[in-house]
C-alpha positions as CSV (number, residue, x, y, z in Angstrom):
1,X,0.0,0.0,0.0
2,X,1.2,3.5,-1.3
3,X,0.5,5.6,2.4
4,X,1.4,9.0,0.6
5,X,-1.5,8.2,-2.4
6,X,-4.2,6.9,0.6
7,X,-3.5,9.4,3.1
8,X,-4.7,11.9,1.1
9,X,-8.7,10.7,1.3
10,X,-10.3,10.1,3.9
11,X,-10.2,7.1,6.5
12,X,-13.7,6.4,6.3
13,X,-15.1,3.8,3.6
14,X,-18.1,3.7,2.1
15,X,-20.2,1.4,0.0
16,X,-21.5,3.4,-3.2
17,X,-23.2,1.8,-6.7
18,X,-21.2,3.7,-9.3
19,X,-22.1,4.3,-12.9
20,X,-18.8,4.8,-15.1
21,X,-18.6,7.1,-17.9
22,X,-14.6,6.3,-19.3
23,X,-11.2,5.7,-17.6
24,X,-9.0,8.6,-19.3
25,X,-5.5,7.9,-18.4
26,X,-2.7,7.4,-15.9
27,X,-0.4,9.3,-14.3
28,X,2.8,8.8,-12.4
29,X,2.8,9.0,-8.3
30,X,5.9,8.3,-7.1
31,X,6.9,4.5,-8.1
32,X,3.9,4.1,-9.3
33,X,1.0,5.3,-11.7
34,X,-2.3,6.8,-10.8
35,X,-5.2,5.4,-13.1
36,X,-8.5,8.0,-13.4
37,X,-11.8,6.9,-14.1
38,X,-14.4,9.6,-14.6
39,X,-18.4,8.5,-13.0
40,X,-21.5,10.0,-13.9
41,X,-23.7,8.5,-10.7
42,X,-23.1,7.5,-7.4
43,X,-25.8,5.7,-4.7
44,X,-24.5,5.9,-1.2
45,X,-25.7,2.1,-0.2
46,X,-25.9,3.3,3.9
47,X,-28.6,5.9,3.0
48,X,-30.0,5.0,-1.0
49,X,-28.9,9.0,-1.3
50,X,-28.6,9.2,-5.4
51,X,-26.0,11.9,-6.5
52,X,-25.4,12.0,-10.4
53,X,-22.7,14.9,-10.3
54,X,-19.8,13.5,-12.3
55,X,-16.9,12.7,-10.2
56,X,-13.6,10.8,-10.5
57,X,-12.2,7.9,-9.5
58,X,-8.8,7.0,-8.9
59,X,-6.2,4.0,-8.1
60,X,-3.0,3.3,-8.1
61,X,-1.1,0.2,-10.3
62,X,2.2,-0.7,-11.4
63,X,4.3,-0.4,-14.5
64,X,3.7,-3.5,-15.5
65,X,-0.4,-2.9,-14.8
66,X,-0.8,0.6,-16.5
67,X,0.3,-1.2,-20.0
68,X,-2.1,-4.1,-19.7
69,X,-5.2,-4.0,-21.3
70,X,-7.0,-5.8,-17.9
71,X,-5.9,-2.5,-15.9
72,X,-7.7,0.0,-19.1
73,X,-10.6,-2.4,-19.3
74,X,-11.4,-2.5,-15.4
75,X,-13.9,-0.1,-16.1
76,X,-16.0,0.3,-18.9
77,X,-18.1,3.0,-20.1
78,X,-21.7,2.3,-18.7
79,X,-20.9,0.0,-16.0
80,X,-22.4,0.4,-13.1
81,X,-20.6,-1.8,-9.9
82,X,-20.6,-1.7,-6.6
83,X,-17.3,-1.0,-4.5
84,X,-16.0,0.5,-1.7
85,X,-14.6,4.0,-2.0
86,X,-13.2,6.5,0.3
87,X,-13.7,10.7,-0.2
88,X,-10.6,12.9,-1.4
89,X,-9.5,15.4,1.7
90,X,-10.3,19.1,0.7
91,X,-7.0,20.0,1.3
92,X,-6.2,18.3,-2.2
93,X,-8.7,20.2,-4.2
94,X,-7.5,22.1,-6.9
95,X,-7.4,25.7,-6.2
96,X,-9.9,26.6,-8.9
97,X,-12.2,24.0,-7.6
98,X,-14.9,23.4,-4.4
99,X,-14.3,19.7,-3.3
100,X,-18.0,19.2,-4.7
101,X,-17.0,20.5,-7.7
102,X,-14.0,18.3,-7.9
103,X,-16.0,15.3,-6.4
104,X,-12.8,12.4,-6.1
105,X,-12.5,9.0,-4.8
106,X,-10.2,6.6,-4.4
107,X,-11.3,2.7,-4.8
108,X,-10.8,0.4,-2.0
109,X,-12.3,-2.7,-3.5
110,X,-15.2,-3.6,-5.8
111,X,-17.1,-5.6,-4.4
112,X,-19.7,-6.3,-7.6
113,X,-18.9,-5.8,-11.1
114,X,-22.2,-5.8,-12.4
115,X,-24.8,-4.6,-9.9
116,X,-28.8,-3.9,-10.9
117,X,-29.3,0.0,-10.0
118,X,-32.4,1.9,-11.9
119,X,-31.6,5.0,-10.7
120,X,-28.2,4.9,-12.3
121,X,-29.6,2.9,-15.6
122,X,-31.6,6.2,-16.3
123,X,-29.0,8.4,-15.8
124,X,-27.2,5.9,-18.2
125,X,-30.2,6.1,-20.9
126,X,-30.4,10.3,-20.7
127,X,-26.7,10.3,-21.3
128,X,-27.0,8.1,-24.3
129,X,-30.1,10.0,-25.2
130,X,-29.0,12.4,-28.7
131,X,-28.8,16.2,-28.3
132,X,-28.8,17.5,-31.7
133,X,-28.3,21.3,-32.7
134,X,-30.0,22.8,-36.0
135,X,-28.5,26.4,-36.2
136,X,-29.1,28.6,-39.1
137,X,-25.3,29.8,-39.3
138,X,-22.9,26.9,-37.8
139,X,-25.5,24.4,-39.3
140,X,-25.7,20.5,-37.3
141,X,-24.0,20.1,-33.9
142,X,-24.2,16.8,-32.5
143,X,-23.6,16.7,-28.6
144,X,-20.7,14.7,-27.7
145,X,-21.2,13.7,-23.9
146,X,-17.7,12.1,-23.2
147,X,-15.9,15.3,-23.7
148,X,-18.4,17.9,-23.4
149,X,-18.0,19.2,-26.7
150,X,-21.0,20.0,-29.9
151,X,-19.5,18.7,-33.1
152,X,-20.1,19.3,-36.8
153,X,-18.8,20.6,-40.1
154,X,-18.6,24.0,-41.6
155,X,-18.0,25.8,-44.7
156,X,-15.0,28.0,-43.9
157,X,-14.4,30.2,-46.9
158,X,-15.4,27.4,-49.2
159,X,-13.4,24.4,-47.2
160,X,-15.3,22.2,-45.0
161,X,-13.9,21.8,-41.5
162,X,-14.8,20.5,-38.2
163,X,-16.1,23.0,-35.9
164,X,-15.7,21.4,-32.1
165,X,-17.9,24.2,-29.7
166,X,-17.1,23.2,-25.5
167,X,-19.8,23.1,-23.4
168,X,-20.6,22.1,-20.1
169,X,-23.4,19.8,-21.2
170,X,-25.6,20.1,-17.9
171,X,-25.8,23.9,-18.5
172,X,-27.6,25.3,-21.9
173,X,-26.4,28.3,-21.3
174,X,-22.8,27.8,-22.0
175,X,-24.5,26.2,-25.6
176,X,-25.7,30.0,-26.2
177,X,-22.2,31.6,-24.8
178,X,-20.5,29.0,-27.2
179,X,-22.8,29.4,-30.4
180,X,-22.6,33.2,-30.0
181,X,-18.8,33.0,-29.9
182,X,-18.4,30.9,-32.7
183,X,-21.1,33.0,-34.8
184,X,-19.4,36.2,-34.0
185,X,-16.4,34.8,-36.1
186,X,-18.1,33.4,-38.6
187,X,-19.2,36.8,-39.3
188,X,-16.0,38.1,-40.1
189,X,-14.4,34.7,-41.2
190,X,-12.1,36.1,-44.2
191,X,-11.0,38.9,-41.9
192,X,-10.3,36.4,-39.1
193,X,-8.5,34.1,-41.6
194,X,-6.5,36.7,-43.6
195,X,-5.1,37.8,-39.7
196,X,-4.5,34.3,-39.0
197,X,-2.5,33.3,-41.6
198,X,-0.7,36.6,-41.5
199,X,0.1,35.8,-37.4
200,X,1.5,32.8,-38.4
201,X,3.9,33.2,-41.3
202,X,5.2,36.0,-38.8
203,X,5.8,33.6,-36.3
204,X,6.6,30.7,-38.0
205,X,8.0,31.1,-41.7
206,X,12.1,31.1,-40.5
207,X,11.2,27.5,-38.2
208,X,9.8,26.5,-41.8
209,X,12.4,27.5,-43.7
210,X,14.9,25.9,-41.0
211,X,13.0,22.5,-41.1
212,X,12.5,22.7,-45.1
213,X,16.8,22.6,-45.1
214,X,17.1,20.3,-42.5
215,X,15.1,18.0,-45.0
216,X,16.3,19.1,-48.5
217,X,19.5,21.2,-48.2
218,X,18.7,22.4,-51.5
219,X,14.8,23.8,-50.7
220,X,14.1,27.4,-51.7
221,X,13.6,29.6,-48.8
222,X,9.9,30.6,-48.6
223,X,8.9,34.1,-47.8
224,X,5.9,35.3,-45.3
225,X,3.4,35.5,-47.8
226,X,4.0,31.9,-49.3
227,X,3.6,30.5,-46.2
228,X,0.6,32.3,-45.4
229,X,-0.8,31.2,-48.6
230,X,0.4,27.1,-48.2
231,X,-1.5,26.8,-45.2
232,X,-5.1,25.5,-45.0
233,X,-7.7,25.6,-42.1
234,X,-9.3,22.3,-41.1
235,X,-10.5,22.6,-37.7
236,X,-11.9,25.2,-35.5
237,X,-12.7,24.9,-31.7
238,X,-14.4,27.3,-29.4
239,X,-14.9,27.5,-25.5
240,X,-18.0,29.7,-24.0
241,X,-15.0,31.3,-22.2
242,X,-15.0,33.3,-25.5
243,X,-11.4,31.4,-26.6
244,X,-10.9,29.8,-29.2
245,X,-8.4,27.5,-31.2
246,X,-7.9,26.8,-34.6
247,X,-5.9,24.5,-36.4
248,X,-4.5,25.0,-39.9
249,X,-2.6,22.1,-42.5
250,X,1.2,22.6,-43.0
251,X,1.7,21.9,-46.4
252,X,4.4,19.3,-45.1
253,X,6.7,22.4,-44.3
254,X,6.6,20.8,-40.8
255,X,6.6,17.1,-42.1
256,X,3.1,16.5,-41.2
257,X,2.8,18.3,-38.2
258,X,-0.6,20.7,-37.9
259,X,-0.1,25.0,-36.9
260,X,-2.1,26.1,-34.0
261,X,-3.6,28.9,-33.8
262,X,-4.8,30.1,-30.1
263,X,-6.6,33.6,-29.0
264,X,-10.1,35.2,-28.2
265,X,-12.3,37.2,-29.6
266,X,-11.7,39.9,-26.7
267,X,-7.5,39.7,-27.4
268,X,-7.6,38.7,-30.8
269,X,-4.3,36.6,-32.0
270,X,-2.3,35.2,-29.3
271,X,0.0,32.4,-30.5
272,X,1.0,30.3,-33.3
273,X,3.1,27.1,-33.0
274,X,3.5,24.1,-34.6
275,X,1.9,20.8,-32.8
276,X,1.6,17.0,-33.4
């Protein structure tokens, strides 16, 4: 037993009927790796209290367990089990966070890997349920649950992309903060486009020309405006905390690797760099 991972939850255990939504990943704690399981359900088997605020769950493996399938396939998206769990301390809470907010476990044991829960089975089927987005401008957004995030295609001068809006799915009005962002954009996409492109040969046309050489010795050096005009858009992605990202093809100046394109509609322009 790692003490420094258990000591941060508390000593209590309790019995809970979890429903899982994905494990995402694993991270190193000391000799060890930290697995993370997102939930979107929990019943508290003492009282039959039903909470269906997503919350995390998180335990510790090996080396040898975090690259074995059995460790990723543990939990499975729509699960619902029965275990024993105990609550993460506040004092660990991200800053930016309440410890509601944050809402993290750490697994003890599971006790049941399949346990009957109809509470958590219709939390399961409104998940599943499709939330579908007809809008005159950005045209179909389908809801994407697992990572909070509207998805569809747009005509950006003339080129279909994918347009990626992030939401917080529980809360329609960050769909209207999103939509507006996006739209406001949209509106003045061959402005928006012609500064982007601009930002970026700026930035990024001597690393080009240095990676072009690297490659061919003999390649002609490229000016600003080349560059700008190589480059295609094929992805755009928005937050309702007005941000946004956008992601343009290199033209294999980069060997494959996409141009990102990061600002807000408040700041305008505020990085380019190569990523991939």
């Amino acid at each position: 037993m790692n003490d420094k991972f258990y000591q941060r939850y508390s000593s209590e255990e309790q019995e809970v009927i979890v429903l899982i939504q994905q494990t995402l990943g694993a991270s190193p704690f000391d000799d060890q790796w930290e697995m993370l399981t997102t939930t979107l359900g929990m019943v508290f088997c003492a009282n039959g209290k039903v909470d269906t605020k997503k919350g995390r769950l998180n335990w510790l493996v090996t080396e040898e367990q975090r690259s074995s399938p059995k460790t990723w396939n543990r939990f499975q998206k729509g699960q619902i089990c029965r275990m024993k769990v105990r609550k993460l301390l506040d004092a660990y809470t991200p800053k930016n966070l309440t410890p509601d907010e944050f809402n993290a476990w750490c697994v003890v044991d599971v006790l049941e890997q399949k346990a009957a829960c109809p509470q958590l089975e219709e939390v399961w089927a409104a998940y599943n349920k499709p939330v579908v987005i007809e809008d005159e401008i950005l045209g179909t957004l389908t809801l994407n649950r697992d990572f909070d995030m509207f998805e569809g295609y747009f005509c950006w001068n003339e080129t279909e992309i994918s347009l990626m809006l992030e939401v917080d799915a529980d809360d329609q009005f960050t769909w209207t903060d999103t939509c507006n962002t996006a739209r406001s954009m949209v509106s003045e996409m061959e402005k928006w486009d012609q500064d982007m492109r601009a930002f970026s040969a700026k930035a990024l046309t001597s690393l080009a020309n240095d990676w072009m050489a690297e490659d061919d010795e003999n390649a002609v050096p490229i000016t600003e405006e080349i560059f700008a005009e190589r480059i295609s858009l094929s992805e755009l992605s928005f937050s309702f905390e007005d941000s946004f990202t956008v992601y343009y093809e290199d033209d294999d100046m980069f060997w494959g690797h996409a141009i990102e394109v990061c600002g807000s509609l408040e700041q305008g322009i505020e990085s380019a760099n190569i990523v991939g």
